[in-house]
PDB file with one MODEL, atoms N, CA, C and O in Angstrom:
MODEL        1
ATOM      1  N   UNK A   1      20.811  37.042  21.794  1.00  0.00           N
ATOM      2  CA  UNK A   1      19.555  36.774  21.150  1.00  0.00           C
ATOM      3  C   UNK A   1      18.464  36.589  22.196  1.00  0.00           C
ATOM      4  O   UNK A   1      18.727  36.141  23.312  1.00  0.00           O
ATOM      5  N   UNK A   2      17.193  36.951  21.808  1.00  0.00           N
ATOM      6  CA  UNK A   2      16.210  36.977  22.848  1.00  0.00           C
ATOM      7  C   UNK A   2      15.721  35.452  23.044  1.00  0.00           C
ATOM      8  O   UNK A   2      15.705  34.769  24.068  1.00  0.00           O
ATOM      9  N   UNK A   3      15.297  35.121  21.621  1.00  0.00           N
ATOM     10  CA  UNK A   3      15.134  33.703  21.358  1.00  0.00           C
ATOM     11  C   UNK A   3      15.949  32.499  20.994  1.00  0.00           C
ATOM     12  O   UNK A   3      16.853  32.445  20.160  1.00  0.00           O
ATOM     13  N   UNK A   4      15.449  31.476  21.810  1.00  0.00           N
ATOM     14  CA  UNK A   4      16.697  30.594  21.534  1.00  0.00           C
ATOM     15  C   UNK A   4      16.368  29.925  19.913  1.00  0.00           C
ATOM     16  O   UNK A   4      15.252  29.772  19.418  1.00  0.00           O
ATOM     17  N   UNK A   5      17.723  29.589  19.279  1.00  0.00           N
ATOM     18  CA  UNK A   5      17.573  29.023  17.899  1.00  0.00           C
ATOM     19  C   UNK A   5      16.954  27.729  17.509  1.00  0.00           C
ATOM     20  O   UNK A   5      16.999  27.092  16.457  1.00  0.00           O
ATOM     21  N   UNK A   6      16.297  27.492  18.778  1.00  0.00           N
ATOM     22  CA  UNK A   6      15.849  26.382  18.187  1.00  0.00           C
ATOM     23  C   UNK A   6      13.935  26.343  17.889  1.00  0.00           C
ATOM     24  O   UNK A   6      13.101  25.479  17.619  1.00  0.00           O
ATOM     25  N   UNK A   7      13.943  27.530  18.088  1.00  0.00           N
ATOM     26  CA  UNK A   7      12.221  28.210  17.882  1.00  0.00           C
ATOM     27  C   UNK A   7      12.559  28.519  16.556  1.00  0.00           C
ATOM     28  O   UNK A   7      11.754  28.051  15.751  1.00  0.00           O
ATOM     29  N   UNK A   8      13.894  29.435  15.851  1.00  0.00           N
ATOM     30  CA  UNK A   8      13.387  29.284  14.734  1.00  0.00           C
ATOM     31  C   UNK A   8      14.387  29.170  13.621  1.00  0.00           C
ATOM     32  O   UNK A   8      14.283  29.886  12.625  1.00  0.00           O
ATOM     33  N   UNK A   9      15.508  28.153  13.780  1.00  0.00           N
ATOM     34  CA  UNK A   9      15.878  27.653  13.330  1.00  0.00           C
ATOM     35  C   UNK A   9      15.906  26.098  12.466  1.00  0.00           C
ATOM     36  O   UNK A   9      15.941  25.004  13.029  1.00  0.00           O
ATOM     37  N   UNK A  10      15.883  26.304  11.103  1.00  0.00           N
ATOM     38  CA  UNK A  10      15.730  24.991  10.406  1.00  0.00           C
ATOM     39  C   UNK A  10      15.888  23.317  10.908  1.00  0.00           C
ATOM     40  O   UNK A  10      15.173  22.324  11.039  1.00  0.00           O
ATOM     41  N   UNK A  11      17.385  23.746  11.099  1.00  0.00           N
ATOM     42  CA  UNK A  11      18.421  22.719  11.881  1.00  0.00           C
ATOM     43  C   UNK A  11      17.055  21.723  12.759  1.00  0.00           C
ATOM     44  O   UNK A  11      16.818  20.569  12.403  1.00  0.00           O
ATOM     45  N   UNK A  12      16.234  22.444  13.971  1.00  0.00           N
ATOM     46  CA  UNK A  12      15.626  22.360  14.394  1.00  0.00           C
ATOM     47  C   UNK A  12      14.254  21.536  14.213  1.00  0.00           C
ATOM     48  O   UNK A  12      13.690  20.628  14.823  1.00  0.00           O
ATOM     49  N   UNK A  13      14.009  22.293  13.097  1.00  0.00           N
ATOM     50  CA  UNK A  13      12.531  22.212  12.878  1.00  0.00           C
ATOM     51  C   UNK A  13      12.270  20.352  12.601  1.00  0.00           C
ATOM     52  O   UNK A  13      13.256  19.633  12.437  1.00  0.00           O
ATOM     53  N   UNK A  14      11.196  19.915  12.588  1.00  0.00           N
ATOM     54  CA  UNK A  14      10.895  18.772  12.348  1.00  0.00           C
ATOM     55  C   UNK A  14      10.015  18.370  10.360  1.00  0.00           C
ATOM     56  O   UNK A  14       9.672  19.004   9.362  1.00  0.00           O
ATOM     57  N   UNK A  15      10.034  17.677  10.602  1.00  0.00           N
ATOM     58  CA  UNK A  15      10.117  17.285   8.703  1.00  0.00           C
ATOM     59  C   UNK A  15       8.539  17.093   8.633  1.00  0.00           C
ATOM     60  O   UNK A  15       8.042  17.435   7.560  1.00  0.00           O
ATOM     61  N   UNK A  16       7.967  16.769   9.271  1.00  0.00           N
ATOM     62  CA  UNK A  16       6.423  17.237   8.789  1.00  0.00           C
ATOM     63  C   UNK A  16       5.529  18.307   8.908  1.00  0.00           C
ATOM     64  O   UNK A  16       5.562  19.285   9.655  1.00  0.00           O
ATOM     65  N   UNK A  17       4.577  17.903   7.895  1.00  0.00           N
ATOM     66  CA  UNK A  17       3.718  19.355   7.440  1.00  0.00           C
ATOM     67  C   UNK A  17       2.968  19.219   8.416  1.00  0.00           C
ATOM     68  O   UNK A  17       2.544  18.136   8.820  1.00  0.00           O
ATOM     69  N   UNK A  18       2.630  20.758   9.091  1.00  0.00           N
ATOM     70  CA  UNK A  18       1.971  21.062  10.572  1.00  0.00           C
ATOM     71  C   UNK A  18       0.492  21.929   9.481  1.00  0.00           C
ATOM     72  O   UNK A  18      -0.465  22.622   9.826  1.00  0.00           O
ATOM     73  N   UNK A  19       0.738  21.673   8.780  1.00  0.00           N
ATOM     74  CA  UNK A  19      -0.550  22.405   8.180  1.00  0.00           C
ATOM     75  C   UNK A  19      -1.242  21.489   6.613  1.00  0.00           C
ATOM     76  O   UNK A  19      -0.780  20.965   5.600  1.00  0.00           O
ATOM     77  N   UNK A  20      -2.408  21.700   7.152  1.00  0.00           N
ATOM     78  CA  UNK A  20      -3.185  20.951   5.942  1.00  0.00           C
ATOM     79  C   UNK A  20      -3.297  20.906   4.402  1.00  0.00           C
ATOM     80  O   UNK A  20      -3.450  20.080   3.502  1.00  0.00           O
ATOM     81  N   UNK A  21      -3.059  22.892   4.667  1.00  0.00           N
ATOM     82  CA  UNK A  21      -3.212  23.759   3.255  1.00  0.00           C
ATOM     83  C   UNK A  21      -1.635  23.019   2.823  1.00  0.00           C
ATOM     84  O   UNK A  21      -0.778  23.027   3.707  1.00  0.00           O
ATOM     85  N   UNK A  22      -1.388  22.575   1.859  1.00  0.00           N
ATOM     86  CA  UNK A  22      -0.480  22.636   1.185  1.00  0.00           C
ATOM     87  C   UNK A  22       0.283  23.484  -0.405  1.00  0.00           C
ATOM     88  O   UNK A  22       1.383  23.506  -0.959  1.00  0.00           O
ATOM     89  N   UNK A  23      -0.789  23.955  -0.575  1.00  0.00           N
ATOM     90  CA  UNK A  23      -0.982  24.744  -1.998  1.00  0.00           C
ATOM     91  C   UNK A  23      -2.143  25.682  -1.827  1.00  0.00           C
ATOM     92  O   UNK A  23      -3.038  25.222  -1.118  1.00  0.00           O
ATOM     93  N   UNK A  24      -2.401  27.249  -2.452  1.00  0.00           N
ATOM     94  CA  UNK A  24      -2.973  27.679  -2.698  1.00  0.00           C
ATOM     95  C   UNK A  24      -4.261  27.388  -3.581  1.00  0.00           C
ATOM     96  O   UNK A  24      -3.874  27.228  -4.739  1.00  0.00           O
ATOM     97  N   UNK A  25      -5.404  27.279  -3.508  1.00  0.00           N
ATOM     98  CA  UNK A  25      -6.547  27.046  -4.069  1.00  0.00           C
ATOM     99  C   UNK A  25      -6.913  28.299  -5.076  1.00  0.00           C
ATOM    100  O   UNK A  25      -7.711  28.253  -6.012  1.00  0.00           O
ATOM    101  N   UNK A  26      -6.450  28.966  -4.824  1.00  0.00           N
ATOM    102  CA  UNK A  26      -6.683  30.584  -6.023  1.00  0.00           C
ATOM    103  C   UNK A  26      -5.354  30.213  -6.872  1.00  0.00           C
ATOM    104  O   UNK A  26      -5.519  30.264  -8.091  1.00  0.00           O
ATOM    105  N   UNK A  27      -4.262  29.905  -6.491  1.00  0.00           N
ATOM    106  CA  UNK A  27      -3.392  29.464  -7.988  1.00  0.00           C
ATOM    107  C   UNK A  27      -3.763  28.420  -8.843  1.00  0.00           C
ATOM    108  O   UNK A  27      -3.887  28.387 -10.067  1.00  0.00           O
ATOM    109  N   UNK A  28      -3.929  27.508  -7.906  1.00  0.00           N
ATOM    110  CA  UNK A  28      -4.385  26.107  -8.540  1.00  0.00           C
ATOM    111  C   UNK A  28      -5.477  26.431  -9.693  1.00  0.00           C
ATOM    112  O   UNK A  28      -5.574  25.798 -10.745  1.00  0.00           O
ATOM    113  N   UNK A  29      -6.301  27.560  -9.296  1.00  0.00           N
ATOM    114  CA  UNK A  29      -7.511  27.406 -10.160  1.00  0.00           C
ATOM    115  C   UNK A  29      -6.982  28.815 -11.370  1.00  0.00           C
ATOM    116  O   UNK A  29      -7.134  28.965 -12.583  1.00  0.00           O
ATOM    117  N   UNK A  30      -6.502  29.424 -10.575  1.00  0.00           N
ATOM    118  CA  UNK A  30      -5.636  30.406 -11.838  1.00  0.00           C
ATOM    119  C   UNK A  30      -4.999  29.474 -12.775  1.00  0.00           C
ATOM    120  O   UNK A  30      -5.136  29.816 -13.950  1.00  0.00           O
ATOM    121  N   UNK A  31      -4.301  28.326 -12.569  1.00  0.00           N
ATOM    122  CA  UNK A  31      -3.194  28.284 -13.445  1.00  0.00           C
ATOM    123  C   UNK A  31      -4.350  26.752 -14.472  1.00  0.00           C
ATOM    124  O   UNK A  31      -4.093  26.357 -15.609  1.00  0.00           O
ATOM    125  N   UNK A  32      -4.898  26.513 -14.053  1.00  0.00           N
ATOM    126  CA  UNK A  32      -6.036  25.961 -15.107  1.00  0.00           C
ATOM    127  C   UNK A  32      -6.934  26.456 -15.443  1.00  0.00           C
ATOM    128  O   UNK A  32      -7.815  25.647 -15.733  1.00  0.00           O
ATOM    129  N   UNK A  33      -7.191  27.429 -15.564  1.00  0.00           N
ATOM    130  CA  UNK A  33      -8.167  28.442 -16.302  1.00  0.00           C
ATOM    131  C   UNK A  33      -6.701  29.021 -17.546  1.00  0.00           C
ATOM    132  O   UNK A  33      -6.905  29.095 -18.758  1.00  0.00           O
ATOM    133  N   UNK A  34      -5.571  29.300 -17.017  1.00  0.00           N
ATOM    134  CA  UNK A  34      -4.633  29.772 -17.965  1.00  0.00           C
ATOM    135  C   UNK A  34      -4.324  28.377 -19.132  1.00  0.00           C
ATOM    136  O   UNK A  34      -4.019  28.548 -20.312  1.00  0.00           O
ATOM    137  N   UNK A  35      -4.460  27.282 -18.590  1.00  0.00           N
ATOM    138  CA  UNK A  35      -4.436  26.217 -19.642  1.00  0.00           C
ATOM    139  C   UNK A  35      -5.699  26.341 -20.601  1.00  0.00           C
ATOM    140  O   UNK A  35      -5.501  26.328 -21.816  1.00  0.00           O
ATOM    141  N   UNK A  36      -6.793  26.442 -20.175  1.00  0.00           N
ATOM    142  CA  UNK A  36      -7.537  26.377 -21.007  1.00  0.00           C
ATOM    143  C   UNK A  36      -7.582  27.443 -22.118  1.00  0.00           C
ATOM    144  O   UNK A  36      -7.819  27.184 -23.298  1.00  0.00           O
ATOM    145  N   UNK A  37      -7.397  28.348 -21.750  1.00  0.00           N
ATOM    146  CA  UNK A  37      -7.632  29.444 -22.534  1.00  0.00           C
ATOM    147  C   UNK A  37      -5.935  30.128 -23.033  1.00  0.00           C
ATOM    148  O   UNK A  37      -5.778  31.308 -23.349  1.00  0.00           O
ATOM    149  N   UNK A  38      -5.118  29.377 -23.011  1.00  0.00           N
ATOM    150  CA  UNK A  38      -3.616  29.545 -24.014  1.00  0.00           C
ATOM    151  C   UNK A  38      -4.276  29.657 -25.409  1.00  0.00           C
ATOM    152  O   UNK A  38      -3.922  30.675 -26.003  1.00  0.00           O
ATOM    153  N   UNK A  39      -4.992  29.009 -25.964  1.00  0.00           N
ATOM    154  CA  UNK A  39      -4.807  29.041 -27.414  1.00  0.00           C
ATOM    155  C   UNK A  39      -5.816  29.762 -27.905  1.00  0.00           C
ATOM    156  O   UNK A  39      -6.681  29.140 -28.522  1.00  0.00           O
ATOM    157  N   UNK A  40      -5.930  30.984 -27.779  1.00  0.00           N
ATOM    158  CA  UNK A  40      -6.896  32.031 -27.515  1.00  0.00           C
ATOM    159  C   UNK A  40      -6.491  32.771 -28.014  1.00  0.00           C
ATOM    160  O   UNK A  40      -5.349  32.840 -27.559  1.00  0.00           O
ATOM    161  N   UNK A  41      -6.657  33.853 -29.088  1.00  0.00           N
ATOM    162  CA  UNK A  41      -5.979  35.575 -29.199  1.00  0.00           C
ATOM    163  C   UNK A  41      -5.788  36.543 -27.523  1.00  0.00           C
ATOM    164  O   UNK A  41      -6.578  36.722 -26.596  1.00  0.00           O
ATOM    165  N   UNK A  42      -4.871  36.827 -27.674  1.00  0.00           N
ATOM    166  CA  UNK A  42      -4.194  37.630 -26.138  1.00  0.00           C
ATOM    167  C   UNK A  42      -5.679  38.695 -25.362  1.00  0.00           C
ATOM    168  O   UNK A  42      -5.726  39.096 -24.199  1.00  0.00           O
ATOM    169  N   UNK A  43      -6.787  38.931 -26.516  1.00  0.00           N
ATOM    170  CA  UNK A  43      -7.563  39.828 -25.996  1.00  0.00           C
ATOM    171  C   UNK A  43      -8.834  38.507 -25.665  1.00  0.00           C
ATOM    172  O   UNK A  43      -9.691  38.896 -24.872  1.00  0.00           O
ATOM    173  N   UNK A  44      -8.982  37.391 -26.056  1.00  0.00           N
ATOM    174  CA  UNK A  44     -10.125  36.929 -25.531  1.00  0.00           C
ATOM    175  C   UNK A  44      -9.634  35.836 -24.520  1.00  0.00           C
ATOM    176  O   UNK A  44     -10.401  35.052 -23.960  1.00  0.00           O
ATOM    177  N   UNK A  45      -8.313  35.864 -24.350  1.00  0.00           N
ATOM    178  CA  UNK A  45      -7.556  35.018 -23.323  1.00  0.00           C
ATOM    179  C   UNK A  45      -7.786  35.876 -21.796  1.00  0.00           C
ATOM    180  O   UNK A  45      -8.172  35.642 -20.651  1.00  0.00           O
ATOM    181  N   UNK A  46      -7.337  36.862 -22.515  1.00  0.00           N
ATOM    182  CA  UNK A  46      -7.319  38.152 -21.024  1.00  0.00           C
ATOM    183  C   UNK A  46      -8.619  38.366 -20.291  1.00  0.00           C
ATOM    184  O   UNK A  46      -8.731  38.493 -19.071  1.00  0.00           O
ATOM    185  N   UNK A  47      -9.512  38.388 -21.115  1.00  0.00           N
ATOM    186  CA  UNK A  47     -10.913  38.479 -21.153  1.00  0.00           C
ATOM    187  C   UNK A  47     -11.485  37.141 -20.501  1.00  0.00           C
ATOM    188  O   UNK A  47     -12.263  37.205 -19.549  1.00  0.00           O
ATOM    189  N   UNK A  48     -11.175  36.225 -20.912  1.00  0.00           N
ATOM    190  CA  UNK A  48     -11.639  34.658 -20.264  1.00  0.00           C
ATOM    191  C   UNK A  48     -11.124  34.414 -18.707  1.00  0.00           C
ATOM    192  O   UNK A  48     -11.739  34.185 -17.666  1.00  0.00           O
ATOM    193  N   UNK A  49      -9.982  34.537 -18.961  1.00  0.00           N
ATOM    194  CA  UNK A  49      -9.338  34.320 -17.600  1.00  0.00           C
ATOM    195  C   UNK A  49      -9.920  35.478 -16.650  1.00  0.00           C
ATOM    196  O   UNK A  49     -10.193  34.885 -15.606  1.00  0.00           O
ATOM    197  N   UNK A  50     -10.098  36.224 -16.563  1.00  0.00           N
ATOM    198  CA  UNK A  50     -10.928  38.057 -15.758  1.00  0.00           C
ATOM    199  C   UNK A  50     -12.578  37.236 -15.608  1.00  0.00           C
ATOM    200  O   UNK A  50     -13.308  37.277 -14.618  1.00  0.00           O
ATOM    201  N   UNK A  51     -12.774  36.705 -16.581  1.00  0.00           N
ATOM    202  CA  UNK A  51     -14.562  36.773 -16.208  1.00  0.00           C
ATOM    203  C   UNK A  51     -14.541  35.185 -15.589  1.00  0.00           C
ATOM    204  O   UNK A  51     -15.674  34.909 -15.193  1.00  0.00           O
ATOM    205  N   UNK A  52     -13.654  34.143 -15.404  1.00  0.00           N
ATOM    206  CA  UNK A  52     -13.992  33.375 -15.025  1.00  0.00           C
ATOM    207  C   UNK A  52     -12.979  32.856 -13.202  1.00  0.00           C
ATOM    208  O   UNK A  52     -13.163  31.860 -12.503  1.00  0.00           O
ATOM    209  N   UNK A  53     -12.164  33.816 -13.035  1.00  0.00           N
ATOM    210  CA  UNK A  53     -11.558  34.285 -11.943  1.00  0.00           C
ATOM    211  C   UNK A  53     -12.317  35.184 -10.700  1.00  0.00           C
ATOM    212  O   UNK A  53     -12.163  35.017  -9.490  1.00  0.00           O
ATOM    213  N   UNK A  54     -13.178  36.181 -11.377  1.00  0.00           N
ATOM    214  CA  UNK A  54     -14.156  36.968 -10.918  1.00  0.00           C
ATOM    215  C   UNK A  54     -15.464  36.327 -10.541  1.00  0.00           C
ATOM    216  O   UNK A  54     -16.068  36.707  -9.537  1.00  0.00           O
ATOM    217  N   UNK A  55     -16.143  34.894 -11.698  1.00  0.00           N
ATOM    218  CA  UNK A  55     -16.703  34.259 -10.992  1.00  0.00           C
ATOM    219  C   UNK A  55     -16.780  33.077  -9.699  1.00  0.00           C
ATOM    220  O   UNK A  55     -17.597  32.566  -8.933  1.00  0.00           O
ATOM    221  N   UNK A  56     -15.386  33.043 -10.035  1.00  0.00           N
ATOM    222  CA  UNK A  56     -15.024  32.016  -8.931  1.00  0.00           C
ATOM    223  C   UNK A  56     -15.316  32.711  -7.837  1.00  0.00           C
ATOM    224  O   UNK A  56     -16.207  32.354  -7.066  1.00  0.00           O
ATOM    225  N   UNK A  57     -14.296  34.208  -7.593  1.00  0.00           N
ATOM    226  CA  UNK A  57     -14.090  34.742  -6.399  1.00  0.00           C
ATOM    227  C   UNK A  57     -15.918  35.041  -5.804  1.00  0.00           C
ATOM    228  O   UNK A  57     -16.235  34.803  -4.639  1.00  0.00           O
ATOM    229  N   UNK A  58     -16.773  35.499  -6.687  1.00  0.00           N
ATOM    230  CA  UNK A  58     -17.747  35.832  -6.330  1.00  0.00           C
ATOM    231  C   UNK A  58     -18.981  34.427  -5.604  1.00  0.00           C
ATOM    232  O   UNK A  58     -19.908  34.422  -4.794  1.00  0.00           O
ATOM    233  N   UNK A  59     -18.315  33.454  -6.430  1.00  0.00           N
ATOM    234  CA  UNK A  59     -19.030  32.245  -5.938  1.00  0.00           C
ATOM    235  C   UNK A  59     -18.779  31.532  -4.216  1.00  0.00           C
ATOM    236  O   UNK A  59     -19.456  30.961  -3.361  1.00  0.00           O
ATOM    237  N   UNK A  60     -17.175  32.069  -4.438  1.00  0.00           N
ATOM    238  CA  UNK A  60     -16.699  31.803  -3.168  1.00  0.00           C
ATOM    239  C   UNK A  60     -17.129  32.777  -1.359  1.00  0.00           C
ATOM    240  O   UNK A  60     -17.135  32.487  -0.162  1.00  0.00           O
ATOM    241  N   UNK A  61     -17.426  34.006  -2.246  1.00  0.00           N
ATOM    242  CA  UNK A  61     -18.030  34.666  -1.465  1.00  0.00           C
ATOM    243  C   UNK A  61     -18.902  34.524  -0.742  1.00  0.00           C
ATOM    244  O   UNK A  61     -19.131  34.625   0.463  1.00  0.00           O
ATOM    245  N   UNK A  62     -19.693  34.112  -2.182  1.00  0.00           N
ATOM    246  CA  UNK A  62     -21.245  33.464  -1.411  1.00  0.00           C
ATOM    247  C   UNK A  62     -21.513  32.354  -0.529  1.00  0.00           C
ATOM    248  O   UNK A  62     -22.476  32.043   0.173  1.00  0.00           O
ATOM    249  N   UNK A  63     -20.286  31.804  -0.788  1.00  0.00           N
ATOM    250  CA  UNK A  63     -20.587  30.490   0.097  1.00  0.00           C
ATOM    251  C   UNK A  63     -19.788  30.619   1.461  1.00  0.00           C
ATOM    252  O   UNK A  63     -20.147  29.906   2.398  1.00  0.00           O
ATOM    253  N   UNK A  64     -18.666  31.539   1.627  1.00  0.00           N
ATOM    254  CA  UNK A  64     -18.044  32.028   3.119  1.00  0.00           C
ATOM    255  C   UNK A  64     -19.274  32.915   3.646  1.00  0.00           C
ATOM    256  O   UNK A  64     -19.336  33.093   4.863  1.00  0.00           O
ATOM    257  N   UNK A  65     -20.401  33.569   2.702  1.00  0.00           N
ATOM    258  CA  UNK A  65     -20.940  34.460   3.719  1.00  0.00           C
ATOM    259  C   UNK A  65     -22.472  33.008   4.513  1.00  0.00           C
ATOM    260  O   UNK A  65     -23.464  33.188   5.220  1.00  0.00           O
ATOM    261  N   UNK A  66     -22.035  32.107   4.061  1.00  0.00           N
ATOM    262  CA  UNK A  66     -23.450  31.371   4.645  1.00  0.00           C
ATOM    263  C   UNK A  66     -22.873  30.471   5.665  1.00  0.00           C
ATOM    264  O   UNK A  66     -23.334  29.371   5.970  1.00  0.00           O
ATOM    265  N   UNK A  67     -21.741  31.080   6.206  1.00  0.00           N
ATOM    266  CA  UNK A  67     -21.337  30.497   7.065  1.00  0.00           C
ATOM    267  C   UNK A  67     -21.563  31.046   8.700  1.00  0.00           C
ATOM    268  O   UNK A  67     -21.424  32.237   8.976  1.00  0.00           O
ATOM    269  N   UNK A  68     -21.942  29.974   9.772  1.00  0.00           N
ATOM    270  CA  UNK A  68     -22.141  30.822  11.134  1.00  0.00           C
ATOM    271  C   UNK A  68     -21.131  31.070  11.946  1.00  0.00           C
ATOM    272  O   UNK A  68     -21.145  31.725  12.988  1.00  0.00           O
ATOM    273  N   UNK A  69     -20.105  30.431  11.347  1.00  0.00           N
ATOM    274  CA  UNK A  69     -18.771  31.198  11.996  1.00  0.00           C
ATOM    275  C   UNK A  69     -18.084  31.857  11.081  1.00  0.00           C
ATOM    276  O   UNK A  69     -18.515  32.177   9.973  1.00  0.00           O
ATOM    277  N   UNK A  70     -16.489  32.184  11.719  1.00  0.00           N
ATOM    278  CA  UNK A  70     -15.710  33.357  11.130  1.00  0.00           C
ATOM    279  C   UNK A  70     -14.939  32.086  10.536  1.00  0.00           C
ATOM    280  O   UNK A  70     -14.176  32.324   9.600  1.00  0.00           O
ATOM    281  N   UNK A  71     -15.051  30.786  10.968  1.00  0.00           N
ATOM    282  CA  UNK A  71     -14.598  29.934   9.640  1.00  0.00           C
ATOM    283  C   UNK A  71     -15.101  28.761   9.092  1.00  0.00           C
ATOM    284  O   UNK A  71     -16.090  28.512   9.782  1.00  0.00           O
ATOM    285  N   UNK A  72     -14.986  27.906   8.252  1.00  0.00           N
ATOM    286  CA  UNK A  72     -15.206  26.974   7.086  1.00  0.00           C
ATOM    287  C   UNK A  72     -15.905  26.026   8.119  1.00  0.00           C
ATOM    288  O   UNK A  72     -15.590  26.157   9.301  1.00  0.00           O
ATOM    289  N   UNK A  73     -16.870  25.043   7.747  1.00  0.00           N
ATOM    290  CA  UNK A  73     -17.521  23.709   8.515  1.00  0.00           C
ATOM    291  C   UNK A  73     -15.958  22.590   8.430  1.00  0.00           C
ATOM    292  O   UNK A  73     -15.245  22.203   9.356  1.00  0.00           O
ATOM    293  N   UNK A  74     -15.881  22.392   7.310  1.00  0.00           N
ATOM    294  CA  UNK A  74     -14.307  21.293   7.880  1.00  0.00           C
ATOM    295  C   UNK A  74     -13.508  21.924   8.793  1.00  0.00           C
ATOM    296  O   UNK A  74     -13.058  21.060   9.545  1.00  0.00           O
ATOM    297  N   UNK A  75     -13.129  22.971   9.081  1.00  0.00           N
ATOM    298  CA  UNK A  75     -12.323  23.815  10.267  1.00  0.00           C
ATOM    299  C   UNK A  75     -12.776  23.113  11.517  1.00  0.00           C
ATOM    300  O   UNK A  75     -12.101  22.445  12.300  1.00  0.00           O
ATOM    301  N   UNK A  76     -14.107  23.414  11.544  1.00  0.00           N
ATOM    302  CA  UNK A  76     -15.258  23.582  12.883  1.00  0.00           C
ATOM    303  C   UNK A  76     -15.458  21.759  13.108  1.00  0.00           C
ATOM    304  O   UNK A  76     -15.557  21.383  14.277  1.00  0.00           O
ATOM    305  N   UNK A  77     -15.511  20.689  11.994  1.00  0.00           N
ATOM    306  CA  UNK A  77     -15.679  19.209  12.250  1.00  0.00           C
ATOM    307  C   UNK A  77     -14.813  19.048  12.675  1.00  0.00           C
ATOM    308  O   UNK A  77     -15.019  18.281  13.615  1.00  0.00           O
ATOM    309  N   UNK A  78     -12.670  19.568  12.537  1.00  0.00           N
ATOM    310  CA  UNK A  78     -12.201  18.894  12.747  1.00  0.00           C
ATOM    311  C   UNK A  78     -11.694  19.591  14.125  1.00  0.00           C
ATOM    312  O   UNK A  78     -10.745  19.072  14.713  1.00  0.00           O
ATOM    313  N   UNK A  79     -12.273  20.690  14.619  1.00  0.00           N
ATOM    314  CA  UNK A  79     -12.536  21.418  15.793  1.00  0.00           C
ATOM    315  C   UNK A  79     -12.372  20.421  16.850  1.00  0.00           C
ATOM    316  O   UNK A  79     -11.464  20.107  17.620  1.00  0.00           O
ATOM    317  N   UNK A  80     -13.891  19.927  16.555  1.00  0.00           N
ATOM    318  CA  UNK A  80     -14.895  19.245  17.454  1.00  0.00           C
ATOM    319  C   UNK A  80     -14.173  17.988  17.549  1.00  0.00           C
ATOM    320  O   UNK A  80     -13.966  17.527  18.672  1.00  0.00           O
ATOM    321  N   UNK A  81     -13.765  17.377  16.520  1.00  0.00           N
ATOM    322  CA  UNK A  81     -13.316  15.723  16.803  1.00  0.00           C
ATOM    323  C   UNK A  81     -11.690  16.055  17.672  1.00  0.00           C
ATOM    324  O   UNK A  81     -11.164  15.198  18.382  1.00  0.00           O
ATOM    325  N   UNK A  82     -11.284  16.980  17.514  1.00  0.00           N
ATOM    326  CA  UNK A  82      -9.895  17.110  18.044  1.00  0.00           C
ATOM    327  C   UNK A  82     -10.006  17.590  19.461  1.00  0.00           C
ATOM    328  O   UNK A  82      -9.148  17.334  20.307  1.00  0.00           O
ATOM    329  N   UNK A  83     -11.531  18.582  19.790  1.00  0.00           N
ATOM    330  CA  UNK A  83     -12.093  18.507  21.244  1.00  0.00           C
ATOM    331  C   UNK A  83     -12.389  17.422  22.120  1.00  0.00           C
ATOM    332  O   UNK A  83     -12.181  17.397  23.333  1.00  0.00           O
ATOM    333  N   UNK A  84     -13.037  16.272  21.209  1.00  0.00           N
ATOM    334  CA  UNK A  84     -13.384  15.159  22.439  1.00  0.00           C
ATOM    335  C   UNK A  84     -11.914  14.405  22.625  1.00  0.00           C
ATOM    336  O   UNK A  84     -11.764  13.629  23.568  1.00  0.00           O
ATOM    337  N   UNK A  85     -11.080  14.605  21.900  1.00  0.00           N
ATOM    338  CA  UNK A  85      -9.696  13.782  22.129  1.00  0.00           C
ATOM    339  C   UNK A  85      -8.968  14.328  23.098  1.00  0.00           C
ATOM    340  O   UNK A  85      -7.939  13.761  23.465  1.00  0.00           O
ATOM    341  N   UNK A  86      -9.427  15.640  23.729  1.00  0.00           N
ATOM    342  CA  UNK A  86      -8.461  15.910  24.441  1.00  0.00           C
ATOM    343  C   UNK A  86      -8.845  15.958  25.980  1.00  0.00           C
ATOM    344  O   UNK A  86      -7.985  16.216  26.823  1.00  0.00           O
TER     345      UNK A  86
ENDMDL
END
């Protein structure tokens, strides 16, 4: 083996989350838009969930494009505070 097993083996690995994201933010908001609109006929359910998925994505757009970097301001705050610590 090139790599030793302990790069990527379980056994190994340590028990905390190395990342912030814990869940997807596009399911999360998929799967409550699908609550709301269950008790709906199948054509204005389909229809609800499409026009209010599409506005999200488009809202979200707008607000990644007013950004001056290639990522998010909480990214970039916790950038900076994790810069002077080091």
């Amino acid at each position: 083996m090139k790599k030793s097993p302990k790069i990527w083996t379980r056994a190994f690995l340590g028990t905390t989350c190395k990342s912030d994201i814990i869940d997807n933010n596009l399911c999360e908001a998929f799967n409550s838009i699908i609550v709301e609109a269950r008790f709906k006929s199948i054509i204005k359910m389909l229809e609800g969930i499409r026009t209010k998925m599409m506005t999200r994505i488009v809202q979200k757009k707008k607000l990644c494009n007013g950004w001056k970097q290639n990522y998010g301001p909480l990214v970039k705050a916790k950038f900076d505070a994790n810069k002077k610590d080091c």
